[in-house]
mmCIF file as Biopython writes it, N, C-alpha, C and O atoms, coordinates in Angstrom:
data_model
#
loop_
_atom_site.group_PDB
_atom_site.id
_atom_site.type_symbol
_atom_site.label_atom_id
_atom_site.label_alt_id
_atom_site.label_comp_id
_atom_site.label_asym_id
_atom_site.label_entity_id
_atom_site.label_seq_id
_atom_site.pdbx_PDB_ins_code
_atom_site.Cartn_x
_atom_site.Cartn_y
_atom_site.Cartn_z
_atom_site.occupancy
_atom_site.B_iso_or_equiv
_atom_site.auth_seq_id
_atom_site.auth_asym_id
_atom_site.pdbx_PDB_model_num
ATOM 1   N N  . UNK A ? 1  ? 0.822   -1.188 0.000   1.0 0.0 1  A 1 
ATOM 2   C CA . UNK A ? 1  ? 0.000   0.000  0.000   1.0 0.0 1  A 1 
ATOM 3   C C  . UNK A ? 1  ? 0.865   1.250  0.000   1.0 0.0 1  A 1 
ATOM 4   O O  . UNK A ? 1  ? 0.552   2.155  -0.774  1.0 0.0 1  A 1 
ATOM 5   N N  . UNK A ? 2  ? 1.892   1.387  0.769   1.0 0.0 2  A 1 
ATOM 6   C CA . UNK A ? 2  ? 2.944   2.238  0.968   1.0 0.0 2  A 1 
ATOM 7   C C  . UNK A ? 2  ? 3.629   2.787  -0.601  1.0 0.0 2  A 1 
ATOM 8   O O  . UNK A ? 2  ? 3.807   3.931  -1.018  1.0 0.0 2  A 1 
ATOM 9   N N  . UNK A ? 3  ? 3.841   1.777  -1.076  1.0 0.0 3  A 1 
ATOM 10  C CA . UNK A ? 3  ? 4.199   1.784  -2.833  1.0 0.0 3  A 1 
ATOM 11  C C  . UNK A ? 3  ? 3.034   2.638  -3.402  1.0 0.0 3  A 1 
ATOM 12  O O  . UNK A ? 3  ? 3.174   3.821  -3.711  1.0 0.0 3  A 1 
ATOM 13  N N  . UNK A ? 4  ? 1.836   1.924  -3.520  1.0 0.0 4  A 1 
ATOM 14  C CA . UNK A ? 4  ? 0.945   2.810  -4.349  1.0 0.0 4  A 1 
ATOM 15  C C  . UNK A ? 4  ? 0.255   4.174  -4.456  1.0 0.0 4  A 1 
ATOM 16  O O  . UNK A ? 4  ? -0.457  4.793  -5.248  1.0 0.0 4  A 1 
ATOM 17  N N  . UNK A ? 5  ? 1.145   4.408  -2.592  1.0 0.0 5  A 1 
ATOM 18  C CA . UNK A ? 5  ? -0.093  5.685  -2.423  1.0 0.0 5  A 1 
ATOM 19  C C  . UNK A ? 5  ? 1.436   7.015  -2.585  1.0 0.0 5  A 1 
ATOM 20  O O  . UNK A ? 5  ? 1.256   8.231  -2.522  1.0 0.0 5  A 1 
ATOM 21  N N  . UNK A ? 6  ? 2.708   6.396  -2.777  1.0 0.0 6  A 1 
ATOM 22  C CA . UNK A ? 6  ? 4.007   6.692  -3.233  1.0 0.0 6  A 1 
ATOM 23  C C  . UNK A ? 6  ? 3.900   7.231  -4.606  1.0 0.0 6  A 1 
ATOM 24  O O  . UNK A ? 6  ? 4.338   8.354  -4.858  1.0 0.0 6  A 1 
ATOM 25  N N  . UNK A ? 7  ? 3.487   6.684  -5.270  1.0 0.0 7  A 1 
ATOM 26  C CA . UNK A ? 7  ? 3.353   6.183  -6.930  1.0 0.0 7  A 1 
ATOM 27  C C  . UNK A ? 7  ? 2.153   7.374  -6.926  1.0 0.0 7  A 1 
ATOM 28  O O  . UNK A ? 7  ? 2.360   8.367  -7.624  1.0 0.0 7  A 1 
ATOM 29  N N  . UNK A ? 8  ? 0.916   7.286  -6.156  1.0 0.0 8  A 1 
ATOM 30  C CA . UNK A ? 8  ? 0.304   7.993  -6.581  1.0 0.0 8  A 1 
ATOM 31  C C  . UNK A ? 8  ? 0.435   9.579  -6.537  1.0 0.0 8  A 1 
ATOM 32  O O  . UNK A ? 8  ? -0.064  10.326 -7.378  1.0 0.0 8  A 1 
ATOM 33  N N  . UNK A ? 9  ? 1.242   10.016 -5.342  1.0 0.0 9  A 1 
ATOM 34  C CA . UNK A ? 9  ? 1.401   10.985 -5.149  1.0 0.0 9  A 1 
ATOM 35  C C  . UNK A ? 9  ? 1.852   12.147 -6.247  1.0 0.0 9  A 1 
ATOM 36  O O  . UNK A ? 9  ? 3.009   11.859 -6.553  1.0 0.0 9  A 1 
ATOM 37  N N  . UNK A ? 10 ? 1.497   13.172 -6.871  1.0 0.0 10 A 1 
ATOM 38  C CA . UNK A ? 10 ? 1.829   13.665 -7.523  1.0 0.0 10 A 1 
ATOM 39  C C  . UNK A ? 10 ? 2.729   15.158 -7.596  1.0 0.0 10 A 1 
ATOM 40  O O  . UNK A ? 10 ? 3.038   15.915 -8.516  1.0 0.0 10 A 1 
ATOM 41  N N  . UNK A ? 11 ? 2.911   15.146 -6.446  1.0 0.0 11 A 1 
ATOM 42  C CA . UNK A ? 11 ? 3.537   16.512 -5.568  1.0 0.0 11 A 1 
ATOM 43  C C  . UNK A ? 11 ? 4.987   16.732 -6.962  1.0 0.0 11 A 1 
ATOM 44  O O  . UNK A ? 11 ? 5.150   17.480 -7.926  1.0 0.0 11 A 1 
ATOM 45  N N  . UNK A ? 12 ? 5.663   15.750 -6.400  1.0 0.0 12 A 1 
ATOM 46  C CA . UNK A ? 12 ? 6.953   15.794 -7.192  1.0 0.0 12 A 1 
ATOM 47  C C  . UNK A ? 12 ? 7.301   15.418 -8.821  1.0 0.0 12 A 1 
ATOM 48  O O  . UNK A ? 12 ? 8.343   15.500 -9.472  1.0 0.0 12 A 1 
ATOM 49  N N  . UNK A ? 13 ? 6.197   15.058 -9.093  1.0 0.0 13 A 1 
ATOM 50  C CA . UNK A ? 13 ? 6.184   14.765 -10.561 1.0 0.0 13 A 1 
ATOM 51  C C  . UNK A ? 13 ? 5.839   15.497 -11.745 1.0 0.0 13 A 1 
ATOM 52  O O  . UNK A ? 13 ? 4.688   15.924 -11.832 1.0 0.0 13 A 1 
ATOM 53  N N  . UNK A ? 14 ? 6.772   15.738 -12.798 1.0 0.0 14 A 1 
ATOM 54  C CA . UNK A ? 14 ? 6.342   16.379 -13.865 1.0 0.0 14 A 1 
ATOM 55  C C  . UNK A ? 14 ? 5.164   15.720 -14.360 1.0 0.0 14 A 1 
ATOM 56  O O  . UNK A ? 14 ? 5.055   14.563 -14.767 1.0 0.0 14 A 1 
ATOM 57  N N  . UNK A ? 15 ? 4.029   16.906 -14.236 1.0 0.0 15 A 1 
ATOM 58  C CA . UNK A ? 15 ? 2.569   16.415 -14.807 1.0 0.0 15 A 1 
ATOM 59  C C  . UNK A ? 15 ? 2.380   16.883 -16.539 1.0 0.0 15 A 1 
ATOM 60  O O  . UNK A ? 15 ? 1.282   16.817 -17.090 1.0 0.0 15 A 1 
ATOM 61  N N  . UNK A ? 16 ? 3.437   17.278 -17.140 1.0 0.0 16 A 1 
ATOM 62  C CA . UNK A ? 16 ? 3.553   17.488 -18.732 1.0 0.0 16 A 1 
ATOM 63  C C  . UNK A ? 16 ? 4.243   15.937 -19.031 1.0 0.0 16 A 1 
ATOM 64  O O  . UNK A ? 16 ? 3.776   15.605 -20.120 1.0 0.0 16 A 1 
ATOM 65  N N  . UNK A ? 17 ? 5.211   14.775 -18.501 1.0 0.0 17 A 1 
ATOM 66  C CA . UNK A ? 17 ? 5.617   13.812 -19.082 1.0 0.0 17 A 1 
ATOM 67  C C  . UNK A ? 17 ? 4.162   12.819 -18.840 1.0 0.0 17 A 1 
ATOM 68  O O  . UNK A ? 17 ? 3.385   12.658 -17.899 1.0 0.0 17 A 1 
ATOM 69  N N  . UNK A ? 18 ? 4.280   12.276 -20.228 1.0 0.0 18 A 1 
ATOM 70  C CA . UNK A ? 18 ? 2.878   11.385 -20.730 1.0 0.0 18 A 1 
ATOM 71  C C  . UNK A ? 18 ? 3.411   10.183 -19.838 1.0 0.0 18 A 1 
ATOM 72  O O  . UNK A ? 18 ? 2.564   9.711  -19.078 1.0 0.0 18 A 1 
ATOM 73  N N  . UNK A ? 19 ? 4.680   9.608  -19.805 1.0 0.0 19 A 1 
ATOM 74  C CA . UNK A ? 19 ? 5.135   8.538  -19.270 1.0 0.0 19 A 1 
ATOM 75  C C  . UNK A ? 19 ? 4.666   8.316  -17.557 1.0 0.0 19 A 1 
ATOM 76  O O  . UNK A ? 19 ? 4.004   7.396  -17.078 1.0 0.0 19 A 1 
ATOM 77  N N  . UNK A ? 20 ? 5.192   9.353  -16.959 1.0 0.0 20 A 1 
ATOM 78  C CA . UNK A ? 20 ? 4.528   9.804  -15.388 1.0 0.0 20 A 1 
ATOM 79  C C  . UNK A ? 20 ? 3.290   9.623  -15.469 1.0 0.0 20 A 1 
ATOM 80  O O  . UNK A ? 20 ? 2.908   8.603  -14.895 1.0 0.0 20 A 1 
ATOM 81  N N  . UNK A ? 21 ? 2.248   10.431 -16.134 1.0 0.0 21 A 1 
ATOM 82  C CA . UNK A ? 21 ? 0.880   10.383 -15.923 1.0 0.0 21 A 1 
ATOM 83  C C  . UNK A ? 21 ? 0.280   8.918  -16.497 1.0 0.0 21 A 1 
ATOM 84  O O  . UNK A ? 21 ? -0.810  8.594  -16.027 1.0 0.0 21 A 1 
ATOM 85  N N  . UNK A ? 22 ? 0.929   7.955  -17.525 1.0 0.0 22 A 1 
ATOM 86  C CA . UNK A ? 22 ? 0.396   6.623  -17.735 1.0 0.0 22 A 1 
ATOM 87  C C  . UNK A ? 22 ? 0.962   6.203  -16.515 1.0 0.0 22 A 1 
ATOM 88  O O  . UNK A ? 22 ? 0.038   5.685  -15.887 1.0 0.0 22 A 1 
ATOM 89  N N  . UNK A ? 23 ? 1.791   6.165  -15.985 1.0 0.0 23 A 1 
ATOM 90  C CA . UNK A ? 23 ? 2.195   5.229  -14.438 1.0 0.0 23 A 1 
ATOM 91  C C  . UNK A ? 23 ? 1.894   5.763  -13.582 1.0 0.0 23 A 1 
ATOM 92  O O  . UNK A ? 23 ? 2.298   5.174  -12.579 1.0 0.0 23 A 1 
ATOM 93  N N  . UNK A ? 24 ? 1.162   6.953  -13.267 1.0 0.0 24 A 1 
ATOM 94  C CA . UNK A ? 24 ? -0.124  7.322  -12.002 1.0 0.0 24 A 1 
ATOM 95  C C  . UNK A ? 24 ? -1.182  6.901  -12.650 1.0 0.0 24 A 1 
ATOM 96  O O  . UNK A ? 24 ? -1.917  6.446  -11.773 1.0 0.0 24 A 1 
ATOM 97  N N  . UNK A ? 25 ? -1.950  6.724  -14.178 1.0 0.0 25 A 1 
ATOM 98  C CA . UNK A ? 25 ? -3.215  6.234  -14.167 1.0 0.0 25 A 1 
ATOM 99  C C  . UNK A ? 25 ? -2.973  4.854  -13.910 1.0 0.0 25 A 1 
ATOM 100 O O  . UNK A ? 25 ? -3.747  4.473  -13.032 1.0 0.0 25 A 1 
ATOM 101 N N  . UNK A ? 26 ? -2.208  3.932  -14.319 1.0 0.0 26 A 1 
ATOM 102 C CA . UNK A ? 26 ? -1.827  2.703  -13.805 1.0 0.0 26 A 1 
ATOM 103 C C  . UNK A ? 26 ? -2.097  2.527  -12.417 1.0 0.0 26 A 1 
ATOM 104 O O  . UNK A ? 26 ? -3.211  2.038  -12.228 1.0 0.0 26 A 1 
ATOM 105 N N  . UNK A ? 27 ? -1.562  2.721  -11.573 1.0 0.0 27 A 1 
ATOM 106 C CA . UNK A ? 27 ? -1.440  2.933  -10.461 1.0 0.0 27 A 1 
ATOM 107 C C  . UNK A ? 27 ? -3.278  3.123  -9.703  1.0 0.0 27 A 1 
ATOM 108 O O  . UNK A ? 27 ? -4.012  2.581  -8.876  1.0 0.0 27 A 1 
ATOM 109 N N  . UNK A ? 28 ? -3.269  4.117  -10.550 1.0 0.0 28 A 1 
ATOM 110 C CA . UNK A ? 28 ? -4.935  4.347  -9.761  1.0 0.0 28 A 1 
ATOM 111 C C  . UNK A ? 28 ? -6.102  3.341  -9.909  1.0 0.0 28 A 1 
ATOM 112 O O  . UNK A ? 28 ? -7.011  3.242  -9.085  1.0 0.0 28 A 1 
ATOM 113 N N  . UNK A ? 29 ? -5.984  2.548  -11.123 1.0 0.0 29 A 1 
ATOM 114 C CA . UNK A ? 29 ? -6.531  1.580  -11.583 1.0 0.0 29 A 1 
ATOM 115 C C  . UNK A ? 29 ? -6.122  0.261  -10.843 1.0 0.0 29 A 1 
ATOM 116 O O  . UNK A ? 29 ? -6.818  -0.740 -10.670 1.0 0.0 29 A 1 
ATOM 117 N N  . UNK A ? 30 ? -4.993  0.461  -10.495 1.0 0.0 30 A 1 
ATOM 118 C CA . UNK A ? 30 ? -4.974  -1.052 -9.761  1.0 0.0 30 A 1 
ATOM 119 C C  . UNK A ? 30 ? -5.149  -0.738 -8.658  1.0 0.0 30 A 1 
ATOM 120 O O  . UNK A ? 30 ? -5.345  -1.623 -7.826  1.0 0.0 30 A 1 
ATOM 121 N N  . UNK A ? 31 ? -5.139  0.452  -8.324  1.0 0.0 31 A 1 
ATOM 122 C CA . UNK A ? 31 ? -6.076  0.660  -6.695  1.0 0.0 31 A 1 
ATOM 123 C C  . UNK A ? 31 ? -7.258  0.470  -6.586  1.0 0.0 31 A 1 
ATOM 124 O O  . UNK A ? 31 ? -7.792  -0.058 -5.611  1.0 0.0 31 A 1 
ATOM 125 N N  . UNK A ? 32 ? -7.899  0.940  -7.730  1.0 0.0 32 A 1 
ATOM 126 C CA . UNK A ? 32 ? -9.653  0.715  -7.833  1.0 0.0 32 A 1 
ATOM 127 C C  . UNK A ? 32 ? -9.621  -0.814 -7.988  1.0 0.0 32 A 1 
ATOM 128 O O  . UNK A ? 32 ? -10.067 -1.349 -6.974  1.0 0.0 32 A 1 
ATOM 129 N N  . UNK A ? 33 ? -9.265  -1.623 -8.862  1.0 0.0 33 A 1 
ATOM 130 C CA . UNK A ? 33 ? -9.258  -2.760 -8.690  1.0 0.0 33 A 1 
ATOM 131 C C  . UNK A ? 33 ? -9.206  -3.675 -7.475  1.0 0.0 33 A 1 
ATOM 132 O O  . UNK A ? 33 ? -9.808  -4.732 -7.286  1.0 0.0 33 A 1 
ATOM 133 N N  . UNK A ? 34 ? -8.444  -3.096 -6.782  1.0 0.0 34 A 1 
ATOM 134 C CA . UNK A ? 34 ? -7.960  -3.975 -5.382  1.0 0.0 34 A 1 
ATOM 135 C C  . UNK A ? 34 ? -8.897  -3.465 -4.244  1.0 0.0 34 A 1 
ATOM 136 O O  . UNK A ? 34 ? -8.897  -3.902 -3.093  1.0 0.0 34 A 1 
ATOM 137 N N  . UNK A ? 35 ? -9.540  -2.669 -4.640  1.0 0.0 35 A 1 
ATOM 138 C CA . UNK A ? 35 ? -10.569 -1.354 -3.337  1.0 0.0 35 A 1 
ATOM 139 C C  . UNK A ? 35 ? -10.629 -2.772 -2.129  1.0 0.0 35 A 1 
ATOM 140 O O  . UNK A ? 35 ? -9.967  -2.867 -1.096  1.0 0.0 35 A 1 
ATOM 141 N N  . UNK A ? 36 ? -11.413 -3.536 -2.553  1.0 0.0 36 A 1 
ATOM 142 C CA . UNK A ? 36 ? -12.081 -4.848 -2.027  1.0 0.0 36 A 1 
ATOM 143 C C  . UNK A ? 36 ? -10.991 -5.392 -0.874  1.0 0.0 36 A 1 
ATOM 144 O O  . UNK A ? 36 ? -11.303 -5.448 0.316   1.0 0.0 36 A 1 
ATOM 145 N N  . UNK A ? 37 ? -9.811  -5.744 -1.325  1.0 0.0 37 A 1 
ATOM 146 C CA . UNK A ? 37 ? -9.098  -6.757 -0.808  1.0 0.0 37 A 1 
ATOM 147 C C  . UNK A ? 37 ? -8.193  -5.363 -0.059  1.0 0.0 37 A 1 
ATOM 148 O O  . UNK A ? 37 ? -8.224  -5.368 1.172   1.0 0.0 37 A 1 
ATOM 149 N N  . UNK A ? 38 ? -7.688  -4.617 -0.486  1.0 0.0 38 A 1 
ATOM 150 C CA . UNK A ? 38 ? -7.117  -3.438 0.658   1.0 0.0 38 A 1 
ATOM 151 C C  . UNK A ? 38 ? -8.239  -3.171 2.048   1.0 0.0 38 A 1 
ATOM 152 O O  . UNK A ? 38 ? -7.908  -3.254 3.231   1.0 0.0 38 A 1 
ATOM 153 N N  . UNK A ? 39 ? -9.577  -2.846 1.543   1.0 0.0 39 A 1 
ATOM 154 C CA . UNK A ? 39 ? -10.623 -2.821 2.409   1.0 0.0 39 A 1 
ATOM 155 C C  . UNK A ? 39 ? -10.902 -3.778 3.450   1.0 0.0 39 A 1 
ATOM 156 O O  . UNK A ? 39 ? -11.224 -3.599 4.625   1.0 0.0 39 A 1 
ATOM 157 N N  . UNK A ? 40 ? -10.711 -4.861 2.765   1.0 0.0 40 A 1 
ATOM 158 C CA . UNK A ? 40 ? -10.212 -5.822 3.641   1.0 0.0 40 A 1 
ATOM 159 C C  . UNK A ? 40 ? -9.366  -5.879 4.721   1.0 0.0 40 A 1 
ATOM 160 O O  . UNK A ? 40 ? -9.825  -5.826 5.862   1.0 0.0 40 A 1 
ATOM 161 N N  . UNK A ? 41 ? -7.992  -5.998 4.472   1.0 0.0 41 A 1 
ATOM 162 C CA . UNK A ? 41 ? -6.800  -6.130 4.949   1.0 0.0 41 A 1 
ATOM 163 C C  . UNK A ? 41 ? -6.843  -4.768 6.216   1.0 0.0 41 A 1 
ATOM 164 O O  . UNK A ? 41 ? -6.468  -4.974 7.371   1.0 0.0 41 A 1 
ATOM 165 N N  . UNK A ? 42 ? -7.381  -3.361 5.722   1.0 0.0 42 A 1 
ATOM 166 C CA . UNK A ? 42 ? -7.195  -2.508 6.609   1.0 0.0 42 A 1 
ATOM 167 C C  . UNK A ? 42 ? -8.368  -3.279 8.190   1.0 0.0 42 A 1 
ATOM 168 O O  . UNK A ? 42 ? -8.070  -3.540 9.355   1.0 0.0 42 A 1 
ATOM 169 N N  . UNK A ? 43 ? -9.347  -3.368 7.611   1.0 0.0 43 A 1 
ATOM 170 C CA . UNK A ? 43 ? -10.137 -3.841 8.681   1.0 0.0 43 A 1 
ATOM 171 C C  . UNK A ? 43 ? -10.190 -4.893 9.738   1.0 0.0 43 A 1 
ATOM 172 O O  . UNK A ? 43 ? -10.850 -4.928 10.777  1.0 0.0 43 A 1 
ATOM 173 N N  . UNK A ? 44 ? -8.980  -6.105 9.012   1.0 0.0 44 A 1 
ATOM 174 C CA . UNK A ? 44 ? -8.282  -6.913 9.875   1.0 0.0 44 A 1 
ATOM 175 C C  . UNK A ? 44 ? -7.380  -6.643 10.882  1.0 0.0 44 A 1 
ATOM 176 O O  . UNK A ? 44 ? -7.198  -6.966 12.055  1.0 0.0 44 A 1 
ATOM 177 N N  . UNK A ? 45 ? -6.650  -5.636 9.671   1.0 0.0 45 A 1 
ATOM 178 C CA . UNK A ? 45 ? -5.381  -4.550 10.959  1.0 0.0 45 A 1 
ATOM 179 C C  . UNK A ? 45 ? -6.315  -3.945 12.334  1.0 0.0 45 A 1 
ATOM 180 O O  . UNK A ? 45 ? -5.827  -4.047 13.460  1.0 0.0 45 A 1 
ATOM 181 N N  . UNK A ? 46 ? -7.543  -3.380 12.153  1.0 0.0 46 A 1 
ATOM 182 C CA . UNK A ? 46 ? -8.062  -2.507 12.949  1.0 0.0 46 A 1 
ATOM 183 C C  . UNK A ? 46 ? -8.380  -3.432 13.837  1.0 0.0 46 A 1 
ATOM 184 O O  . UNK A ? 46 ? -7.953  -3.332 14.987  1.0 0.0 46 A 1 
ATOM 185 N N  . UNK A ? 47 ? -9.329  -4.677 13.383  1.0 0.0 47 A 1 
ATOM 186 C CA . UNK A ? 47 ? -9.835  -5.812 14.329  1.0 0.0 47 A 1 
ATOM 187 C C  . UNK A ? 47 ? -8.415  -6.293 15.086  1.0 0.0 47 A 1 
ATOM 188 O O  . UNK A ? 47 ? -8.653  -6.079 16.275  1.0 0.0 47 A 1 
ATOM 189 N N  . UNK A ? 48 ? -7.504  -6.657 15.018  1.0 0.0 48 A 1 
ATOM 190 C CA . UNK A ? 48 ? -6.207  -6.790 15.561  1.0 0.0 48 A 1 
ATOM 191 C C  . UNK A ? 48 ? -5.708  -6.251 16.624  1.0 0.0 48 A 1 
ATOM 192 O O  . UNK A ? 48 ? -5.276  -6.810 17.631  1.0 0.0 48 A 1 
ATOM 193 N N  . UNK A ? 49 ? -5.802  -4.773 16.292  1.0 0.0 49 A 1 
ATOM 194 C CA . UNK A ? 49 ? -5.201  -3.908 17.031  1.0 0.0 49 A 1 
ATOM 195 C C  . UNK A ? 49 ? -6.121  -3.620 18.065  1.0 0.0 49 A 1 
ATOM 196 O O  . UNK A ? 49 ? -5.724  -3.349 19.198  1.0 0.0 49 A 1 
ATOM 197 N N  . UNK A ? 50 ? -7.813  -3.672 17.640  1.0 0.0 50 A 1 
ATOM 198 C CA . UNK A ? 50 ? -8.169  -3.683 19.148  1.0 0.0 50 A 1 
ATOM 199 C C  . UNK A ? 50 ? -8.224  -5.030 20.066  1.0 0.0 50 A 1 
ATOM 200 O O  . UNK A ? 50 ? -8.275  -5.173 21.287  1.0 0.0 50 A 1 
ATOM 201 N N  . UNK A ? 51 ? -8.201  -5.741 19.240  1.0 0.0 51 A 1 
ATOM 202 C CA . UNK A ? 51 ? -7.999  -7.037 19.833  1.0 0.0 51 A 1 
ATOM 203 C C  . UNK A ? 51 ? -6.790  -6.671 21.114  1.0 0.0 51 A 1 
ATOM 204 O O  . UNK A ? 51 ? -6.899  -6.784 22.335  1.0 0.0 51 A 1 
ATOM 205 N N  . UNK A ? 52 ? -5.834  -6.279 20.416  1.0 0.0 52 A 1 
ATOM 206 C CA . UNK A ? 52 ? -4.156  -6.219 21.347  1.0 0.0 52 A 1 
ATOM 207 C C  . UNK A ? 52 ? -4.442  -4.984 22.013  1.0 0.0 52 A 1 
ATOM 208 O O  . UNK A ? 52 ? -3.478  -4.744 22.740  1.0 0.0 52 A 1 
ATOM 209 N N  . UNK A ? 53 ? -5.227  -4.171 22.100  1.0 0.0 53 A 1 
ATOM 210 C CA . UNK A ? 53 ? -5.524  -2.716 22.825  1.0 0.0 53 A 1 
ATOM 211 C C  . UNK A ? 53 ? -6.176  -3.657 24.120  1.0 0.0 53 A 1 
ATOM 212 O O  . UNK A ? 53 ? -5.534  -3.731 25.167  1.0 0.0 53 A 1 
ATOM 213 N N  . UNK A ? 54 ? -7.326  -4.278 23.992  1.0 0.0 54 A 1 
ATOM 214 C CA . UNK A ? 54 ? -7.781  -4.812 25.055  1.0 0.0 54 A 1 
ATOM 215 C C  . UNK A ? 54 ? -6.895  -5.539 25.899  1.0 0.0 54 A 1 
ATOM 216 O O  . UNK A ? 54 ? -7.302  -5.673 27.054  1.0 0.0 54 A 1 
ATOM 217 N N  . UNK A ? 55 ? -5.881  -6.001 25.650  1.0 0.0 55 A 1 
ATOM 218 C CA . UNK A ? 55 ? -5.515  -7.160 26.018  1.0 0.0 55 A 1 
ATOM 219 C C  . UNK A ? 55 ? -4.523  -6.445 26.782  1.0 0.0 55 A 1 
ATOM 220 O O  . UNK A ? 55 ? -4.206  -7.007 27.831  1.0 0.0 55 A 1 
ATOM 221 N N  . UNK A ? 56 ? -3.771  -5.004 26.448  1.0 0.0 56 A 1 
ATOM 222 C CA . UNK A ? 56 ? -2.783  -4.568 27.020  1.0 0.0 56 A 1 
ATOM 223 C C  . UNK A ? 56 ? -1.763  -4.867 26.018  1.0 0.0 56 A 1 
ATOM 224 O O  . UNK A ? 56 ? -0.758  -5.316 26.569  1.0 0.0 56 A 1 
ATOM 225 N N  . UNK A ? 57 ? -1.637  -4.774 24.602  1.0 0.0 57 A 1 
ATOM 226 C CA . UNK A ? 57 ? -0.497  -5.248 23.883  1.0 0.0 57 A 1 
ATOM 227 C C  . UNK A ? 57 ? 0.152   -4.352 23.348  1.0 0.0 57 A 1 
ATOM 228 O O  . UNK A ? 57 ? 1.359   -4.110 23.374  1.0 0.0 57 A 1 
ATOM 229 N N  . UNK A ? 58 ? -0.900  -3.732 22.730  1.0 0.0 58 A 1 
ATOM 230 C CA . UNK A ? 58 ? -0.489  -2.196 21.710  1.0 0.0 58 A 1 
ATOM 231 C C  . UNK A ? 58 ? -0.606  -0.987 22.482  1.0 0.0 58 A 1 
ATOM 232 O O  . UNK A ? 58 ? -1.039  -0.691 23.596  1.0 0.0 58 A 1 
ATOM 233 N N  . UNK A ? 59 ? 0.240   -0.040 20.942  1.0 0.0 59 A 1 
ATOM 234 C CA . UNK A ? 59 ? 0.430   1.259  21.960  1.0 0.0 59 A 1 
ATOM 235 C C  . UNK A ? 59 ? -0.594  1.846  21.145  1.0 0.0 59 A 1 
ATOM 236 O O  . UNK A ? 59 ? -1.250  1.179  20.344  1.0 0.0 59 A 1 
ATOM 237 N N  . UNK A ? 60 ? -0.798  3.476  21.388  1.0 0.0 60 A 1 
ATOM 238 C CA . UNK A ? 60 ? -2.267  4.140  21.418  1.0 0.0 60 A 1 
ATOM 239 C C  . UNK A ? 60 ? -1.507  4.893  19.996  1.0 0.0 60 A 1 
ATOM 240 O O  . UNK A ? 60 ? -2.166  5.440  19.112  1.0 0.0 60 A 1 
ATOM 241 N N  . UNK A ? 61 ? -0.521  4.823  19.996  1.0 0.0 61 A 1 
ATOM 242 C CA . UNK A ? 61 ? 0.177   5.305  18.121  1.0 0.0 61 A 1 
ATOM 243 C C  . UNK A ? 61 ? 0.131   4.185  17.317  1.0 0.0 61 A 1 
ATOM 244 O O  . UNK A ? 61 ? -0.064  4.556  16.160  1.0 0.0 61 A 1 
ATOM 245 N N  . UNK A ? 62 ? 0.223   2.963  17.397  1.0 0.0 62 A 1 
ATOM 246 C CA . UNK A ? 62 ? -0.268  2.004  16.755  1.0 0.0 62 A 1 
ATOM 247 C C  . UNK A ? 62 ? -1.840  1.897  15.831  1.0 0.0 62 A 1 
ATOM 248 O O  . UNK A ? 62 ? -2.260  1.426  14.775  1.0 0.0 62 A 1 
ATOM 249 N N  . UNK A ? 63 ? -2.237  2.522  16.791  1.0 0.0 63 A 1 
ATOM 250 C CA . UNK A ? 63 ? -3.885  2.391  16.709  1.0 0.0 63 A 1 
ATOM 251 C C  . UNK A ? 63 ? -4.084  4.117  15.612  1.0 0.0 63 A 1 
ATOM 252 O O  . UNK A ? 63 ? -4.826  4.189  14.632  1.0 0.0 63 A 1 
ATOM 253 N N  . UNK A ? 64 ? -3.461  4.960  15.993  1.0 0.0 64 A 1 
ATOM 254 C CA . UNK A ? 64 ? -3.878  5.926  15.288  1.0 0.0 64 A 1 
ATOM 255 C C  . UNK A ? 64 ? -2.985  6.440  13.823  1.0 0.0 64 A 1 
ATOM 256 O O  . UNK A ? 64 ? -3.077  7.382  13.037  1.0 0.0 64 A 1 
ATOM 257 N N  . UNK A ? 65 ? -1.930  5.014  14.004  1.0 0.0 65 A 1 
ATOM 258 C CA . UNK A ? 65 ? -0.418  5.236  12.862  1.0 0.0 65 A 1 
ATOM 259 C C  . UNK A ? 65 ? -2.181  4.170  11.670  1.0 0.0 65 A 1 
ATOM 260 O O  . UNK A ? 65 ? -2.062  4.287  10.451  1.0 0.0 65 A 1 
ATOM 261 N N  . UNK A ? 66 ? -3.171  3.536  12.054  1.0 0.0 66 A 1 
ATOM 262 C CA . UNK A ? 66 ? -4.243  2.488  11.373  1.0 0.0 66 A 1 
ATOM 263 C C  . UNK A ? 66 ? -4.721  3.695  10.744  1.0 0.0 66 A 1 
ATOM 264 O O  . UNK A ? 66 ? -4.493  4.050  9.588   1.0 0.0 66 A 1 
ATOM 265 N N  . UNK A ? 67 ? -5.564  4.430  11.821  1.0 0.0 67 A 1 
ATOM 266 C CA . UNK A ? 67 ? -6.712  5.326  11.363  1.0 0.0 67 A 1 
ATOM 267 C C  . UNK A ? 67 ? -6.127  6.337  10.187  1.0 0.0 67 A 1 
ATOM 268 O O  . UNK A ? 67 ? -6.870  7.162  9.656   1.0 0.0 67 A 1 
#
């Protein structure tokens, strides 16, 4: 996820090279594609972490490094 939301960022990128902007629409497309299974994965992290919040495991930046 770290990669794609990298990739997507457009701060630093020449937005006149066609090459850049086909590998951010790339990029955005296989994000829309994946919506499902990222959506997923975040909500396991969250179920997790309160899991380990209750328990006394995690720290309270853990939980808000999720949100």
């Amino acid at each position: 996820m770290s990669d794609s939301k990298k990739e997507l960022t457009t701060k630093d990128k020449d937005l006149k090279d066609v090459k850049s902007l086909l590998n951010i629409k790339s990029h955005v497309e296989e994000t829309q594609q994946n919506t499902d299974l990222i959506t997923l994965n975040i909500d396991q992290l969250d179920e997790a972490l309160k899991l380990f919040q209750v328990n006394k495991l995690s720290k309270d930046s853990q939980l808000k490094g999720l949100t």
